[in-house]
C-alpha positions as CSV (number, residue, x, y, z in Angstrom):
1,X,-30.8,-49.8,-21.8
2,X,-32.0,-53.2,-21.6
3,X,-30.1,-56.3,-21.1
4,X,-31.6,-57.6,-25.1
5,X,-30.5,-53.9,-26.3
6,X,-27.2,-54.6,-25.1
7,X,-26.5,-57.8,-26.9
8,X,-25.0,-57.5,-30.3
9,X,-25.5,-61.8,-31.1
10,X,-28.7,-63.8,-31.3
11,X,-29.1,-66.4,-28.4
12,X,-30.0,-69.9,-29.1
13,X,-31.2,-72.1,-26.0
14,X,-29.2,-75.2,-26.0
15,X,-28.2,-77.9,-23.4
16,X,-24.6,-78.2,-24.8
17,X,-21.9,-80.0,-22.5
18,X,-19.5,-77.8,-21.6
19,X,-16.0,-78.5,-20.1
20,X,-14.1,-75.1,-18.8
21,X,-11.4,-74.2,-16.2
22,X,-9.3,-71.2,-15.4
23,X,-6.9,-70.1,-17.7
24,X,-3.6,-69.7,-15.7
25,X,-0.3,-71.2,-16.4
26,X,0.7,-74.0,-15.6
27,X,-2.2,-74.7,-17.4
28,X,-2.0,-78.3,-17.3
29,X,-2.0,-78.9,-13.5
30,X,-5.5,-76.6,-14.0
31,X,-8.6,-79.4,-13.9
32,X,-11.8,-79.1,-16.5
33,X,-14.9,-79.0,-14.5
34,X,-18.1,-79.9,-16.5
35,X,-21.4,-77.8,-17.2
36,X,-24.7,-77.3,-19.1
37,X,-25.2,-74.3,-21.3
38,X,-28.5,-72.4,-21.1
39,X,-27.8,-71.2,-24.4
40,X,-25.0,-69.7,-26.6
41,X,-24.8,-66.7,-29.2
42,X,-21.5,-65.6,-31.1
43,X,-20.3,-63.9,-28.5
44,X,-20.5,-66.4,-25.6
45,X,-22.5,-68.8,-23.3
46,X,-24.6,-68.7,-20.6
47,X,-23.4,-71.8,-18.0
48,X,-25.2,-73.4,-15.1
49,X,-22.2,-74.8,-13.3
50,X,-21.2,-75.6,-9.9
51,X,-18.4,-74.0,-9.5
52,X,-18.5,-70.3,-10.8
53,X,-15.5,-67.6,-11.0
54,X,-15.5,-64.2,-10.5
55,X,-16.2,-61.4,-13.2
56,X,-13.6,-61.3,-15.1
57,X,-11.6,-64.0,-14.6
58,X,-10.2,-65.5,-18.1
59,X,-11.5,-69.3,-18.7
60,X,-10.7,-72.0,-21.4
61,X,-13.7,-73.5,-22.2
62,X,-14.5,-76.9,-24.6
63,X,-18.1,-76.9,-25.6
64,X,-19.4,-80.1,-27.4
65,X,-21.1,-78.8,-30.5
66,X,-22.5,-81.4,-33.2
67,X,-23.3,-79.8,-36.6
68,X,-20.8,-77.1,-36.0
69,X,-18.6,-78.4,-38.6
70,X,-21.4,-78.4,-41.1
71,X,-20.9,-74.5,-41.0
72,X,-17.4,-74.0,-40.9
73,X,-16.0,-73.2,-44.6
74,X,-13.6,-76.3,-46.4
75,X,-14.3,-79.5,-47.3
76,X,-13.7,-80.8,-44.0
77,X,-17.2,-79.8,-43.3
78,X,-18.3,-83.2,-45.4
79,X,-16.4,-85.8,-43.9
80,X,-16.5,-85.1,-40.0
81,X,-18.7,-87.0,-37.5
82,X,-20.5,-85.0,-35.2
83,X,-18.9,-86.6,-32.1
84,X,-15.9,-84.8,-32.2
85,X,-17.3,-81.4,-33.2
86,X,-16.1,-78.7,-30.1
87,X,-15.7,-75.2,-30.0
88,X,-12.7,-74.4,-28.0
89,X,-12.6,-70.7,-26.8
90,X,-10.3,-68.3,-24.4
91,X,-13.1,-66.6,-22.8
92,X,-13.8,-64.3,-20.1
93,X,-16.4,-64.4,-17.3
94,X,-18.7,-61.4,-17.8
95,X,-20.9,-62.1,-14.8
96,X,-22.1,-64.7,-12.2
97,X,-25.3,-65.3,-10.3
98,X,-24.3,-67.0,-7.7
99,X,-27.8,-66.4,-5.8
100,X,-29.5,-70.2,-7.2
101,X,-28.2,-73.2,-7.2
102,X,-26.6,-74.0,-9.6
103,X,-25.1,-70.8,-10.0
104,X,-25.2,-69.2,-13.3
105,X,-22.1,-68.0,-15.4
106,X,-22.1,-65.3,-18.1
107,X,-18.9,-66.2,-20.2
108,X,-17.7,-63.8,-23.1
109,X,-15.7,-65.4,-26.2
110,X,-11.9,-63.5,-26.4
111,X,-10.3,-63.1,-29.7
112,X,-12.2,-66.2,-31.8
113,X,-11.6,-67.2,-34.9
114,X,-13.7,-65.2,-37.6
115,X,-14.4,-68.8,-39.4
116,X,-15.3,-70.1,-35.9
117,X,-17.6,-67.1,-35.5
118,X,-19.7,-67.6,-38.7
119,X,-20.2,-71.4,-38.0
120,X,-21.5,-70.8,-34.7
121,X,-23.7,-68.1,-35.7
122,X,-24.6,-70.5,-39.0
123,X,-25.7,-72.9,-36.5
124,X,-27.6,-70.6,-34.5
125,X,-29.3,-68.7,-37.3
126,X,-30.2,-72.2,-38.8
127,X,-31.7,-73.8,-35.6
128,X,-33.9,-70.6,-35.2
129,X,-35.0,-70.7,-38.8
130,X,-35.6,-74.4,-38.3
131,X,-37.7,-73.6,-35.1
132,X,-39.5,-70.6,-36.4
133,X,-40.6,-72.6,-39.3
134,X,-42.1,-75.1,-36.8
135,X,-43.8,-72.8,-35.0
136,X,-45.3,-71.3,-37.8
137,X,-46.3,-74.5,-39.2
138,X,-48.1,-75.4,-36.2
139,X,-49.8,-72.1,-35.8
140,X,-50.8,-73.1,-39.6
141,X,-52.3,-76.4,-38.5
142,X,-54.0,-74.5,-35.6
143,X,-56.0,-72.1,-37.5
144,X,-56.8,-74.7,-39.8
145,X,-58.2,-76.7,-37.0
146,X,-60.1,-73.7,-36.1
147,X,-61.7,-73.4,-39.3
148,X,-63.1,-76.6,-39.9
């Protein structure tokens, strides 16, 4: 079985910032260290960070998400900016290639909200409709360059 037969979430390449840190207690004398995302689905993120943790290891992670509001249900949705949009999640690292520098960090959501869910994967599904549209259109204006 193949690594795309595996996934059950659409993945969406995005350069998110990403704060995340183990999740131990005391938690507050645990320090947020800051990432990049190399993209996100539903069910997690792929990080390139510089400081990795081993499989299975259980992380709280802060992603900085603009529009993710626009997809979450209420009315809340309307009057938000999108500087303070985050996705805050329990997660759990999944796996680490630790081979390149900057390492890379597979990180699995734990127990998210179902709202949470559906506005991530709204905000997914509607940046790869909005990309796919471009795509097309372009392909459009190529043939039509083509033609003529």
């Amino acid at each position: 079985m193949t690594s795309n037969e595996r996934r059950k979430h659409e993945r969406l390449p995005k350069n998110y910032f990403l704060e995340y840190k183990e999740f131990k207690y005391p938690t507050a004398q645990q320090s947020f260290l800051q990432a990049r995302l190399v993209d996100i689905s539903a069910g997690g993120v792929c990080v390139e960070c510089s400081h990795s943790f081993s499989q299975g290891t259980k992380l709280q992670i802060r992603v900085h998400m603009p529009r993710l509001n626009k997809f979450m249900p209420g009315f809340f949705k309307y009057y938000e900016n999108d500087q303070d949009q985050y996705l805050n999640a329990i997660a759990e690292v999944a796996w680490v290639d630790s081979s390149r520098r900057p390492a890379l960090m597979g990180v699995r959501f734990l127990d998210l909200d179902p709202d949470v869910v559906k506005a991530v994967q709204g905000l997914i599904n509607d940046a790869l409709r909005e990309s796919r549209r471009k795509a097309e259109l372009a392909e459009s204006l190529r043939r039509e360059q083509e033609g003529s």
